[in-house]
N, C-alpha and C positions, 0 to 999 in steps of 0.2 A: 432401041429401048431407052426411053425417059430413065434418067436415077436421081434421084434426093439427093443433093448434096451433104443433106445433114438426115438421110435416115440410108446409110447405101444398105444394098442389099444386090447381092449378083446369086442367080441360081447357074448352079451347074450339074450335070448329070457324071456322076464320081461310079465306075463299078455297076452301070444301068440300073442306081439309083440317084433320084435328083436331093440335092444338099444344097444349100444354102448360106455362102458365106456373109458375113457380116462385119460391122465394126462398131462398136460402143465406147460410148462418150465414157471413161473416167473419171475419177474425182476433180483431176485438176485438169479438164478439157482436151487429155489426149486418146487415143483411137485405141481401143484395143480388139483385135481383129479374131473371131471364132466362127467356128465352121457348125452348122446345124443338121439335125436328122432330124426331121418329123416321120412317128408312126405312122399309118395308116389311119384315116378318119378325121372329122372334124378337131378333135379335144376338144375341151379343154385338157394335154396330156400333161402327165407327171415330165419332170422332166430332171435328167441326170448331167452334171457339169463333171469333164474328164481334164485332171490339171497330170501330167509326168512331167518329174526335173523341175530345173529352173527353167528362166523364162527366156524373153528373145527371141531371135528368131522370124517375127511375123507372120504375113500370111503366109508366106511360102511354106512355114513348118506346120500351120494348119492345115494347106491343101495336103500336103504329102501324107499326113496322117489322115484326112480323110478317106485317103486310097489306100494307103498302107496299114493302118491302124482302126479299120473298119471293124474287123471282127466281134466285139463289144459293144460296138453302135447296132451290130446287127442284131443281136443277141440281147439289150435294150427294146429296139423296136417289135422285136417278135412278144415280150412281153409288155406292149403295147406303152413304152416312155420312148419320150424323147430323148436328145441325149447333145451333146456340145463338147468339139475340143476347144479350147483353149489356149491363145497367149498371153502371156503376162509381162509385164517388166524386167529385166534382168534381175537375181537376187542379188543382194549388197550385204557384201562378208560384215555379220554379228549388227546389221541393220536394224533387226529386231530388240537384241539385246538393247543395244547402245542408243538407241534410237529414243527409245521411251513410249509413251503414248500418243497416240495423234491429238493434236489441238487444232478447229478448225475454225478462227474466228472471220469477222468481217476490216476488212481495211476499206477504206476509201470507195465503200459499198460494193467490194469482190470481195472473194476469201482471200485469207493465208492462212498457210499452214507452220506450224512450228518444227517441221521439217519438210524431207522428200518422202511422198507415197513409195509402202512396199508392194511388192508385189501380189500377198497373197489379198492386200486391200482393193487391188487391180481385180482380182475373183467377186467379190461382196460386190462391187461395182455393175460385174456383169451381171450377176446372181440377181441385184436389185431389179435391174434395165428388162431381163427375161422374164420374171414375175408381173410385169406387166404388159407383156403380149397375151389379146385373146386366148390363141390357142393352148397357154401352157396354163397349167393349174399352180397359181403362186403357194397354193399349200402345201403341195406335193412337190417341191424340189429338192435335189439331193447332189450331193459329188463323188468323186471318187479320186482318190487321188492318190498317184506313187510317189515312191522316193522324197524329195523333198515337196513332191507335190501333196504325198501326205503330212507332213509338217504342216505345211499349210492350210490344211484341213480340219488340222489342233489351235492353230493363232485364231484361225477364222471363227470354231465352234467355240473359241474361250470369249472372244469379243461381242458377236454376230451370232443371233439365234434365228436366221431366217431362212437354217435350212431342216427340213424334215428326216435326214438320217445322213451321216457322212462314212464312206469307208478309207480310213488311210491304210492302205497298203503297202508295206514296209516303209514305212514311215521314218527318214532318218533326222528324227525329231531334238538331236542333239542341244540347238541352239534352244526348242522349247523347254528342254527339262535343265538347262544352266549345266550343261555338261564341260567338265576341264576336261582336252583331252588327253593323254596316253604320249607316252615317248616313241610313237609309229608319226605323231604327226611331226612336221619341221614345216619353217620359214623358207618358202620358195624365193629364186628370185627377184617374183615383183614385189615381194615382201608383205604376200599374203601367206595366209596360213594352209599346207596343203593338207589335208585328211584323209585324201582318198584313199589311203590303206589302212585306218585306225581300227584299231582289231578290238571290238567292244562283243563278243559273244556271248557273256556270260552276265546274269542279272545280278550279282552281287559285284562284279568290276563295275558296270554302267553305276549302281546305286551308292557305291564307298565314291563315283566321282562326279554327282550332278547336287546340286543347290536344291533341298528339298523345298527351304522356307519360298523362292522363286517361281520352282516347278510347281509346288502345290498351291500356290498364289493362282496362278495361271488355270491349272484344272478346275479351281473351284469356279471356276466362272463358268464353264460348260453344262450347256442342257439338252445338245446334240445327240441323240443314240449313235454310238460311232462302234464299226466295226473294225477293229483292228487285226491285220492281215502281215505274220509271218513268212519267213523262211526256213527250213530248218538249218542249212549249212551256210545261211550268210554272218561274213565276220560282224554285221552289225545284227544279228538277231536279239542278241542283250537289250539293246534299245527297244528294237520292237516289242521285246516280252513285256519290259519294266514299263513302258509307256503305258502297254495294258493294266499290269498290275497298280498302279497308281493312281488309273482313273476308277478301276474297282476299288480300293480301298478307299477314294474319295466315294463310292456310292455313286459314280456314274451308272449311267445304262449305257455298257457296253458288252461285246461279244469279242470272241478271240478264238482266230482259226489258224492255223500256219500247214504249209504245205514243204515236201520235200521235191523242190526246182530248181535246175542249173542255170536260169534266166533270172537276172533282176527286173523284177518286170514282167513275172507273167500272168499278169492279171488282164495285159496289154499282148496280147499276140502279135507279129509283126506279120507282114508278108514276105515272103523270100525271092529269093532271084527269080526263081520260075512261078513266079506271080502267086504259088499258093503258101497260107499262113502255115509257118511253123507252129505246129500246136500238137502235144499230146495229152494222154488224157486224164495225166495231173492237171493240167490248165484248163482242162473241159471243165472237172467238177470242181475247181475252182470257180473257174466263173459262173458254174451251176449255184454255186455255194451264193456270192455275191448278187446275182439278181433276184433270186430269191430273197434272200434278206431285205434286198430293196422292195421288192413289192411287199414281202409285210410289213415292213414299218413305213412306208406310204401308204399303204391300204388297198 
């Protein structure tokens, strides 16, 4: 089989369906590698970008979730979208904060940038690149994205209005709303900051410790319908509520669901040992909940 050097595309059959990996050019000419599910039919199809966590990883963590982390792509196609996982760039501790805005001028008739691309820009990149394949309807695109993958969901809909509905699900949007944390986090070894136990549950803790002049900077720039997606018993549920109440009170269009699950993450089903998805039927009518909302505000 003939490949483009510069358009690869490898088909493989993932679960005796065929998928479609990929790699897209970046802002600043590097690969970023996503795995494809086309519905059934010509399209032009809507189509849904699936970002968990941070980034890394490469194809390897896209193939694995294409066999592993199907359940959602399935459940996507049956309601006739397409759907794409996702890698990105590594995140880079308070990148966003510290970072500033991107500037992308001309030098010696190539770009510079007045810094390093982050990662949720590594998204917009793809998002751009996939609006332009025939098959997909560049009007109807959307994402979905956990953890800090929905953080990214909020950078991207405050900047970047080129998608038609985004769901951040449990969104640990800390660094978006200018949050100080809590005497749970400390200075690790490599003398980064650890957080993974900051105990933010409650919306009056999250709101007495996040930068409103910052945060609300930030939300006013959103014209995304985004549906933001709880926990009930996660220590960072605070965030996820306040994140909600914040874009409400700016007069976004958003919605606001939360579910009672011992999984971070289960808007993502995994597969288990014995090849079938862990999934009950909090997580069904979750993602009942979720592709529905996507097909009405795609249309």
């Amino acid at each position: 089989m003939s490949i483009d050097p510069e358009q690869v595309e490898l088909i493989e059959e993932v679960n005796g369906t065929e998928v479609r990996l990929i790699y897209v050019e970046t802002w600043d000419g590097l690969y970023a590698p996503v795995g494809v599910r086309r519905p059934e039919g010509p399209g032009p199809h809507p189509m849904v970008l699936l970002a968990a966590g941070n980034g890394g990883e490469a194809m390897g963590w896209v193939r694995a979730a294409m066999r592993d982390r199907a359940y959602i792509m399935d459940r996507l196609a049956e309601a006739g979208m397409a759907s794409a996982w996702l890698r990105y760039r590594t995140e880079i501790e308070l990148g966003y904060n510290e970072g500033g805005a991107l500037i992308r001028d001309i030098r010696q008739g190539r770009e510079m940038f007045n810094r390093g691309l982050l990662e949720y820009e590594d998204e917009i990149a793809i998002a751009e690149h996939l609006k332009t394949l025939d098959w997909v309807d560049g009007d109807r695109i959307a994402m979905i994205g956990m953890s800090h993958g929905g953080e990214m969901a909020l950078k991207i809909a405050a900047e970047w209005h080129g998608f038609a509905a985004a769901v951040a699900s449990e969104p640990a949007a800390h660094e978006f709303l200018a949050l100080t944390p809590d005497d749970t986090a400390f200075v690790a070894e490599s003398g980064m900051l650890n957080i993974e136990e900051m105990q933010m549950a409650e919306t009056d803790k999250v709101r007495r410790r996040i930068d409103r002049a910052v945060a609300d900077a930030r939300i006013a720039g959103i014209e995304t319908p985004i549906l933001v997606m709880g926990r009930d018993e996660d220590h960072l549920q605070g965030i996820f509520r306040t994140t909600y109440e914040l874009l409400a009170e700016a007069g976004k269009d958003v919605d606001w669901v939360s579910y009672d699950h011992d999984f971070h993450g289960y808007v993502f089903p995994v597969r288990g040992a014995d090849g079938a998805y862990e999934l009950n039927p909090v997580q069904v009518e979750a993602i009942d909940h979720v592709v529905g909302w996507l097909a009405r505000r795609m249309g």
